[in-house]
C-alpha positions as CSV (number, residue, x, y, z in Angstrom):
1,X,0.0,0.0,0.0
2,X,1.8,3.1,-0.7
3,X,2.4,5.7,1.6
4,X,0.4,9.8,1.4
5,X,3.0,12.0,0.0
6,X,4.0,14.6,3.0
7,X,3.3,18.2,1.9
8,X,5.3,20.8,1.2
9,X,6.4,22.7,4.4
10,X,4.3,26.5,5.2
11,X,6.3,29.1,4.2
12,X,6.9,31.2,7.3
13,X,7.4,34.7,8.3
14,X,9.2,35.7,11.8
15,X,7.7,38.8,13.2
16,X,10.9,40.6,14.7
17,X,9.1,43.7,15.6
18,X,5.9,44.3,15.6
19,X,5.8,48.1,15.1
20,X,2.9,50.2,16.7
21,X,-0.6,48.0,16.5
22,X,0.0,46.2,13.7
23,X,-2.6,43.5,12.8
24,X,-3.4,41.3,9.9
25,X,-6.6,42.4,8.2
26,X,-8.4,41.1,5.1
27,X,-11.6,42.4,3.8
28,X,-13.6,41.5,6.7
29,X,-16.6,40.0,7.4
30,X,-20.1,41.8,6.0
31,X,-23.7,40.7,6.6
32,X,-23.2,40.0,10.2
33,X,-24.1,43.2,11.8
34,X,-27.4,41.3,12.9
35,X,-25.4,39.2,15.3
36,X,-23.4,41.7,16.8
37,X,-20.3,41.6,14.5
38,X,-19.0,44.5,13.1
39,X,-17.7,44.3,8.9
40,X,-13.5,45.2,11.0
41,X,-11.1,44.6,7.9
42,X,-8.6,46.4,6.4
43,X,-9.2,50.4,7.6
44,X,-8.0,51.5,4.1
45,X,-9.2,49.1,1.8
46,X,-8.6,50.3,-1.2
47,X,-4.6,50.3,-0.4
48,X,-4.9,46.4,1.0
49,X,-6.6,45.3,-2.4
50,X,-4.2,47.4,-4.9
51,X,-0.8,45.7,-2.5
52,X,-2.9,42.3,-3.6
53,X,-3.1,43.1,-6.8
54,X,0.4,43.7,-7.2
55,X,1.5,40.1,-6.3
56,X,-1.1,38.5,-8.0
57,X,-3.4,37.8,-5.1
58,X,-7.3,37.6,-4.7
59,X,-8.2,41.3,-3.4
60,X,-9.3,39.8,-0.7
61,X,-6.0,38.1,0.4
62,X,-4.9,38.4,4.2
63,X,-2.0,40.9,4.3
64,X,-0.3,43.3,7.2
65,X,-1.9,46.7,8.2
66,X,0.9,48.6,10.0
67,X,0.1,52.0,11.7
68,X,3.2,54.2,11.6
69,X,5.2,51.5,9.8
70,X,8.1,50.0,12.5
71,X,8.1,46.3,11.1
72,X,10.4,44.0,10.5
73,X,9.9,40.5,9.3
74,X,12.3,37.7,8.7
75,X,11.0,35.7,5.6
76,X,11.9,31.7,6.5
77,X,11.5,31.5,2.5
78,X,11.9,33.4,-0.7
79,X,8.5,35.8,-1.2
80,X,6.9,37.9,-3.4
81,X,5.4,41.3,-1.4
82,X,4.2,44.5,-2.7
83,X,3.5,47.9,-0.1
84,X,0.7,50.1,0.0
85,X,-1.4,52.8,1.7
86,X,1.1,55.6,3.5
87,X,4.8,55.7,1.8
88,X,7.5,54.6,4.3
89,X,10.9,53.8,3.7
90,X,11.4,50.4,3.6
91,X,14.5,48.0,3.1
92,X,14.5,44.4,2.0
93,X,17.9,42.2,2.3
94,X,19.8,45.6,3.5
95,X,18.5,47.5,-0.1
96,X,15.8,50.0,-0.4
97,X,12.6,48.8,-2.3
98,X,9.8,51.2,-3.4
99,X,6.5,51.3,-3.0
100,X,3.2,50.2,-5.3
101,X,5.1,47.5,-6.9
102,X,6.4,43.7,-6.5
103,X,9.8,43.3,-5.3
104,X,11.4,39.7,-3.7
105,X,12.4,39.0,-0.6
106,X,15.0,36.4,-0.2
107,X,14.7,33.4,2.3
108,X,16.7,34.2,5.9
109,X,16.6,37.8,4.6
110,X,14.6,40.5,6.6
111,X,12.4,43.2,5.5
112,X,12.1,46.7,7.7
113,X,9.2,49.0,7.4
114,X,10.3,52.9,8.6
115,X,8.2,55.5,9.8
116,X,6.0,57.0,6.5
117,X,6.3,60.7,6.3
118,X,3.0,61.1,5.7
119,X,-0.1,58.9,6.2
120,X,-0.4,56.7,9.1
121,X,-0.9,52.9,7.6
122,X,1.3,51.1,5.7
123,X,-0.3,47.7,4.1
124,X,2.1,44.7,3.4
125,X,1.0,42.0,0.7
126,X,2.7,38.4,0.2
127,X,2.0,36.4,-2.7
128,X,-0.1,33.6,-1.6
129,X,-1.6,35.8,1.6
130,X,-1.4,35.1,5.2
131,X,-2.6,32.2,6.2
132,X,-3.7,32.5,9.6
133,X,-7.1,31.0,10.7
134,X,-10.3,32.4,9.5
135,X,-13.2,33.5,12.1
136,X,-16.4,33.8,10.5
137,X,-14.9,33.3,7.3
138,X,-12.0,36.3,7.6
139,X,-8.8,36.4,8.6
140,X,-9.2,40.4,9.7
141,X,-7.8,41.1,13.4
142,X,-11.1,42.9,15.4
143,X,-9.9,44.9,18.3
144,X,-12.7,45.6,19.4
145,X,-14.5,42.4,18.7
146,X,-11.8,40.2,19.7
147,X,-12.1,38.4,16.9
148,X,-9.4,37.1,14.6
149,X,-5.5,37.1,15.5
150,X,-4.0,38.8,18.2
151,X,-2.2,41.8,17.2
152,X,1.3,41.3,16.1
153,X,4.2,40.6,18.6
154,X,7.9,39.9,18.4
155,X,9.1,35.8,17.8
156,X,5.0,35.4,16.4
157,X,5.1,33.4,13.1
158,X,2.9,34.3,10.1
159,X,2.3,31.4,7.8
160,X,2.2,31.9,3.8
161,X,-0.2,30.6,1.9
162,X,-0.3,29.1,-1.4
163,X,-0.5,31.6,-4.5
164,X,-3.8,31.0,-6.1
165,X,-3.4,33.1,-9.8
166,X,-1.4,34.0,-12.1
167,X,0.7,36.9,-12.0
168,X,-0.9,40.2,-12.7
169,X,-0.9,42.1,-16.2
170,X,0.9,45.4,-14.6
171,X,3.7,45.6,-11.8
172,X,3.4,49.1,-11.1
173,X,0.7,51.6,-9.9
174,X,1.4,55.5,-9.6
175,X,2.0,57.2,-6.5
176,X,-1.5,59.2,-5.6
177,X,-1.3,62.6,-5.7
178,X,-0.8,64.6,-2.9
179,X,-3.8,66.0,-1.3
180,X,-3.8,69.7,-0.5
181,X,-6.1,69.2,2.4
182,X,-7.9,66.4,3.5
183,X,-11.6,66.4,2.3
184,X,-14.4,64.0,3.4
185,X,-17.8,64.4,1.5
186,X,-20.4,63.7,4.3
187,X,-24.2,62.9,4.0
188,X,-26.7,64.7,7.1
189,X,-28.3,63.1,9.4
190,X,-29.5,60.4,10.5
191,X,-30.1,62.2,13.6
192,X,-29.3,66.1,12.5
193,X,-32.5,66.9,13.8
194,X,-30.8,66.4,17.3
195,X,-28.9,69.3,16.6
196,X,-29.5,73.0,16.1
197,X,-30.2,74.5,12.4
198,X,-26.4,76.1,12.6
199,X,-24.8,73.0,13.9
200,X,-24.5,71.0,10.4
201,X,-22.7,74.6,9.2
202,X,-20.6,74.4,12.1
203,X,-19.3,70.7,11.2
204,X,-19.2,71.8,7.4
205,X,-17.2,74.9,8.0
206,X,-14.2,73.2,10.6
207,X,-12.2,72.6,10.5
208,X,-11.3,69.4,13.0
209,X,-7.9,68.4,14.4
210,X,-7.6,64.6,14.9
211,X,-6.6,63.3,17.9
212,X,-4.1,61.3,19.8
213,X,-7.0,59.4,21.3
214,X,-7.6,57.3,17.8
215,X,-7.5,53.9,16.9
216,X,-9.1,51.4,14.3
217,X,-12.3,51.9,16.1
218,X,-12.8,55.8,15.6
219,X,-11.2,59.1,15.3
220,X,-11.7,61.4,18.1
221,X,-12.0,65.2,16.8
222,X,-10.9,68.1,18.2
223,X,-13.0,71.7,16.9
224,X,-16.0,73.8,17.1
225,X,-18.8,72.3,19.0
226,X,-21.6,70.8,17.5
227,X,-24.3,72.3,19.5
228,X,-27.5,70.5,20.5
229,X,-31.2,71.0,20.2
230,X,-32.3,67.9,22.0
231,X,-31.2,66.9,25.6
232,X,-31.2,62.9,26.5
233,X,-29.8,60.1,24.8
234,X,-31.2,58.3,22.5
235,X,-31.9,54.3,22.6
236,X,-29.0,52.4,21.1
237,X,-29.3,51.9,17.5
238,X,-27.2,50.7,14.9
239,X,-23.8,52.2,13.5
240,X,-22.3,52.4,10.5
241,X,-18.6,52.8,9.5
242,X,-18.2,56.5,8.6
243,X,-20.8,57.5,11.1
244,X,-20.0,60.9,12.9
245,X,-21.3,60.1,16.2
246,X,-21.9,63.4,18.8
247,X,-21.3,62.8,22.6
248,X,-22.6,65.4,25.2
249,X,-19.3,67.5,25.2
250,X,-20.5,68.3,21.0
251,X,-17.0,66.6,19.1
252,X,-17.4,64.5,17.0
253,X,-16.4,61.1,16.9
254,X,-15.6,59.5,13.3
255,X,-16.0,55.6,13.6
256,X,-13.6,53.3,11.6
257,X,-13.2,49.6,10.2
258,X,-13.6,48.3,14.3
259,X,-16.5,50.5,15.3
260,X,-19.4,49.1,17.5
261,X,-22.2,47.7,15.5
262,X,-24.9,50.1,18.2
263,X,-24.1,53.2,19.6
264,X,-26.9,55.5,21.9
265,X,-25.1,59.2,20.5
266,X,-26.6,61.1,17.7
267,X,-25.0,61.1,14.1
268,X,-24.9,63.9,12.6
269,X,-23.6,63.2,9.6
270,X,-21.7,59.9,7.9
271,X,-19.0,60.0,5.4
272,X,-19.3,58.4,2.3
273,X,-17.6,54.7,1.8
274,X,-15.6,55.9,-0.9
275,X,-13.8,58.3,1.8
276,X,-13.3,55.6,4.5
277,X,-9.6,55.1,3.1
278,X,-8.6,58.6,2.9
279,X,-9.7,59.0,6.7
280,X,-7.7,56.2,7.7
281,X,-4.8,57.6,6.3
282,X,-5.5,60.7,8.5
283,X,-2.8,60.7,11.7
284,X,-2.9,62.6,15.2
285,X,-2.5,66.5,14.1
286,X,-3.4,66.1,10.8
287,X,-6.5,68.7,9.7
288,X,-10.0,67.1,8.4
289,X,-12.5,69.4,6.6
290,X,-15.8,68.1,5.7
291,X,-18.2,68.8,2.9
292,X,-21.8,67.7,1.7
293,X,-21.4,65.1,-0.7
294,X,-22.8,65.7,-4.1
């Protein structure tokens, strides 16, 4: 009778440091708000899917979302990997690579993430993704949920999957251009009626200061008031990523990939999806203005 074949052994990545928060984050999970489980993923998701695309993953491929950058991995065997989201300097082997397109990584070679100049998180893709274990069908790290993988920590290992498609048609995306200011198109309500006729002005005409108090949950903002017309709280209801949530002292609270699924605040207004990365990128000191969308 002959014998099963053994299988190829995981590829592996040593985490040697762990930077500031990072986490591995997919896509997330959607459609389970119901049960009391926020969508989480990537909080720039348009930067985790174009870092996929690069290596010739699904979009949808586990990869590393580092805030502030300060990584450095040890790859156990040769990988492909492709950076996104804010620019850092980055070194693979000892040499510089660049990012927004593929570049190799040698096995018992390291690769170091520095701090980006501007932006806060830096996305890492590996061909064949990271194949940690899925929770309710995602890979994404929760922090507020629990869900998913711990956050990164030194002498962790990250297994490598398998590549699943071909290699892409282009190996090279253009750097985005450089915003003046950052703008975030907003939609009222849906509890603007909880807040006085100017109050919607106020938020509109800003500008708001974020935080040091900010995380994947939400973005606490620093700037005019938003002033009241209705005293109380409201029952808790459900949230929304985007949602600029009110509490009592009138700043506004901007909630993120990891935001609670209910909240008992007022919104006063929600940013539009399309937005969600460009607020992400936003860092502590960094200016936000906001404007009605369409």
């Amino acid at each position: 009778m002959s014998q099963p074949r053994p299988t190829a052994p995981t590829a592996r990545i040593l985490v040697v440091r762990a930077g500031y928060g990072a986490t591995v984050q997919d896509l997330g999970r959607p459609g389970l708000a119901a049960l009391g489980v926020g969508r989480s993923g990537a909080a720039d998701p348009d930067a985790l899917r174009l870092a996929n695309r690069l290596v010739g993953n699904p979009e949808d491929a586990a990869g590393l979302e580092a805030p502030m950058g300060g990584v450095e991995l040890e790859f156990r065997a040769t990988a492909t990997c492709a950076l996104a989201g804010a620019d850092c300097p980055a070194h693979a082997a000892g040499r510089p690579v660049d990012a927004r397109t593929p570049f190799t990584v040698p096995a018992g070679a390291r690769l170091r993430l520095g701090t980006p100049a501007r932006g806060l998180r830096v996305y890492l893709a590996v061909r064949g993704g990271l194949d940690v274990p899925a929770e309710l069908g995602s890979r994404a790290t929760d922090t507020i949920a629990g869900l998913g993988p711990e956050r990164l920590a030194a002498g962790r290992l990250l297994p490598v999957g398998r590549a699943a498609t071909g290699w892409p048609a282009a190996d090279l995306a253009p750097p985005p251009a450089a915003p003046g200011r950052t703008v975030l198109h907003v939609v009222p309500g849906p509890r603007d009626d909880w807040f006085t006729a100017d109050a919607l002005h106020t938020l509109l005409t800003g500008p708001y200061t974020v935080t040091a108090d900010s995380d994947r949950v939400g973005m606490r903002l620093d700037g005019p008031a938003l002033a009241r017309a209705r005293s109380g709280e409201l029952p808790s209801e459900g949230m929304v990523a985007g949602a600029l949530q009110v509490p009592p002292g009138g700043r506004p609270i901007l909630f993120l990939a990891d935001h609670p699924v209910t909240g008992g605040y007022p919104v006063i207004a929600v940013v539009r999806r399309s937005d969600l990365g460009t607020a992400a990128q936003a860092r502590p000191g960094d200016t936000l203005h906001f404007r009605l969308d369409g």
